[in-house]
Structure formats: structure tokens, C-alpha cells
matplotlib code that plots the C-alpha trace (Angstrom):
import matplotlib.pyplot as plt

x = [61.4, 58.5, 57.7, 58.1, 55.7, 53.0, 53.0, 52.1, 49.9, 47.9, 48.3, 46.7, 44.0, 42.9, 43.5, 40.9, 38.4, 38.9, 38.1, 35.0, 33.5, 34.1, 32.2, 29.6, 29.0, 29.0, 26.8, 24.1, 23.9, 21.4, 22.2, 21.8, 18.9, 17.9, 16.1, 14.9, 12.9, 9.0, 7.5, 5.8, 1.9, 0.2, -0.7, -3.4, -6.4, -6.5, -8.6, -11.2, -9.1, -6.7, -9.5, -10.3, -12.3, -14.5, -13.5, -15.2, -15.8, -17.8, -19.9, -22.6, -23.7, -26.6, -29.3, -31.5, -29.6, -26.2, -25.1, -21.9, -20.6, -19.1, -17.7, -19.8, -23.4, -25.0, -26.2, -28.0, -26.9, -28.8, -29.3, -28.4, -27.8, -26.0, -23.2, -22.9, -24.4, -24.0, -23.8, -22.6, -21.3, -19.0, -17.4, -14.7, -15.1, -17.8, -18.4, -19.8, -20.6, -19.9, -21.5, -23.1, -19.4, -17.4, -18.0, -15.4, -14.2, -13.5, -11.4, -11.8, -8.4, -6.8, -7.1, -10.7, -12.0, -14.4, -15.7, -19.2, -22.0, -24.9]
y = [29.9, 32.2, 30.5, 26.9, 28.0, 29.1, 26.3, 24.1, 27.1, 26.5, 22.5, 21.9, 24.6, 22.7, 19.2, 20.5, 22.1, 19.3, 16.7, 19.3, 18.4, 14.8, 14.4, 16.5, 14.1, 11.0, 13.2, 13.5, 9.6, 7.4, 5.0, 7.9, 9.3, 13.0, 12.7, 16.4, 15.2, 14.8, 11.3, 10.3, 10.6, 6.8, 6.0, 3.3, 4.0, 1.1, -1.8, -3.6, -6.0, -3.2, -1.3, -1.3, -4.7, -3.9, -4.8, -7.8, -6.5, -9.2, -12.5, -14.0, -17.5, -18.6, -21.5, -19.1, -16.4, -15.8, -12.0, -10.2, -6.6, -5.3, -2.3, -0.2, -2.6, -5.5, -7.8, -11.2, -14.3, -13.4, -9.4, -7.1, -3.4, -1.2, -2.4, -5.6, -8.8, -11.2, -14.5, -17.0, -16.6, -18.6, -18.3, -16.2, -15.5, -14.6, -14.2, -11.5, -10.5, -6.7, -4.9, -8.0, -9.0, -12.0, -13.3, -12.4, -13.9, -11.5, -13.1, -11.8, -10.2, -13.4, -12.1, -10.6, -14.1, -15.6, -19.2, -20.0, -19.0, -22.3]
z = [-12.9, -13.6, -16.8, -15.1, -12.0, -14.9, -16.7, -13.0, -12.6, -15.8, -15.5, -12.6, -13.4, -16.6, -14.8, -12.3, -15.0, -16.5, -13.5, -12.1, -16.0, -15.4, -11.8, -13.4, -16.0, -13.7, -11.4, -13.9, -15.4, -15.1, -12.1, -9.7, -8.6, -6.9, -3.9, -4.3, -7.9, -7.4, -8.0, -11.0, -10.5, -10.3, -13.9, -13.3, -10.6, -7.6, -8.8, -6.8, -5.4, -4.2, -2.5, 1.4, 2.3, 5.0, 8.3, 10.3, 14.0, 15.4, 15.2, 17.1, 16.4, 18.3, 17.9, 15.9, 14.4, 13.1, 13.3, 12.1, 12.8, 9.7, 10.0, 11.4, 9.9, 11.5, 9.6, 9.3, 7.7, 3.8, 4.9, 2.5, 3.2, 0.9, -1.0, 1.3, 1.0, 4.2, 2.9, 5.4, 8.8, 10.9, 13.9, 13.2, 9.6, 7.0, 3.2, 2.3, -1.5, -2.0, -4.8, -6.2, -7.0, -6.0, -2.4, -0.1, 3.4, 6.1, 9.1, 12.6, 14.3, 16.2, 19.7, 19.2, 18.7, 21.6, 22.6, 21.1, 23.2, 23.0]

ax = plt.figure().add_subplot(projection="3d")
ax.plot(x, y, z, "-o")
ax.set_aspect("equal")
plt.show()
């Protein structure tokens, strides 16, 4: 009886060696991933297009002048200051060329846009 209580003994131990290698293995493949693992570092920079457009604050369109807020810059329809280029404005949009580059529209938020004063 000895002998036959071993031999379960022994078994069950190598059945469970055996199945402790096996979840190991499918622990350690491919199609699972470890939370704990750093991320990769970014390979490419952010191109132009990928970069922070200036935000369009506000607009004022009168019989003389056209104005916009951009960011934190006033300009005048053809003004130029820094890296911006005010190009046309409309009532709630503009273009605006940045760094002598392609001319780009900037749209006003939805519920920041006013009647036209005349």
C-alpha cells in the first residue's frame, strides 16, 4: 500500500511540475502583454500638422477694420507679427498663414460666436 500511495505521490507531483511549466510557457507568449513593461519611446518627432494650431479667441468685423484675437495677439486683416500672418477674416473664422507656410483656417468655438455688429 506504501508503494501504491508513492507512486500517486510522485504522479501527481510531476503532473503538477509538469502543468506549472506549461502555464509558464503560455504565460510568456506573444498574444499577452505585461502591463508592468515600460512603453516604447515615440520614434518619429510630431510633424507640423500634428503640432498645436493657435487658437482663434475673437473677431470683430466692422465697416473699416476687421480684427481677430489669436491666442493671446490681435491682429489686422494683412498684419503680421511673429510667426503669424493674418490673412483674411470672417465672421467666425480666419486664415491665417503660420511661419510663411500653408494658410490655415481657424474656426471660432460654436457658442462663442456673436451677431455682426454694422
Amino acid at each position: 500500500m506504501f508503494d501504491r500511495l508513492r507512486r500517486n505521490i510522485v504522479a501527481h507531483g510531476l503532473g503538477l511540475a509538469g502543468l506549472s511549466l506549461s502555464l509558464g510557457a503560455l504565460a510568456s507568449g506573444p498574444g499577452l502583454i505585461d502591463p508592468t513593461r515600460p512603453t516604447a519611446a515615440p520614434t518619429a518627432l510630431p510633424t507640423v500638422s500634428q503640432a498645436r494650431l493657435p487658437a482663434l479667441k475673437s473677431v470683430l468685423i466692422s465697416d473699416d477694420r476687421r480684427v481677430a484675437q489669436i491666442d493671446k495677439t490681435v491682429l489686422a486683416e494683412g498684419e503680421r507679427e511673429g510667426k503669424l500672418e493674418l490673412v483674411r477674416v470672417r465672421p467666425a473664422e480666419v486664415d491665417v498663414r503660420i511661419n510663411g507656410g500653408d494658410v490655415v483656417t481657424l474656426r471660432l468655438a460654436s457658442g462663442r460666436i456673436h451677431k455682426e455688429m454694422k
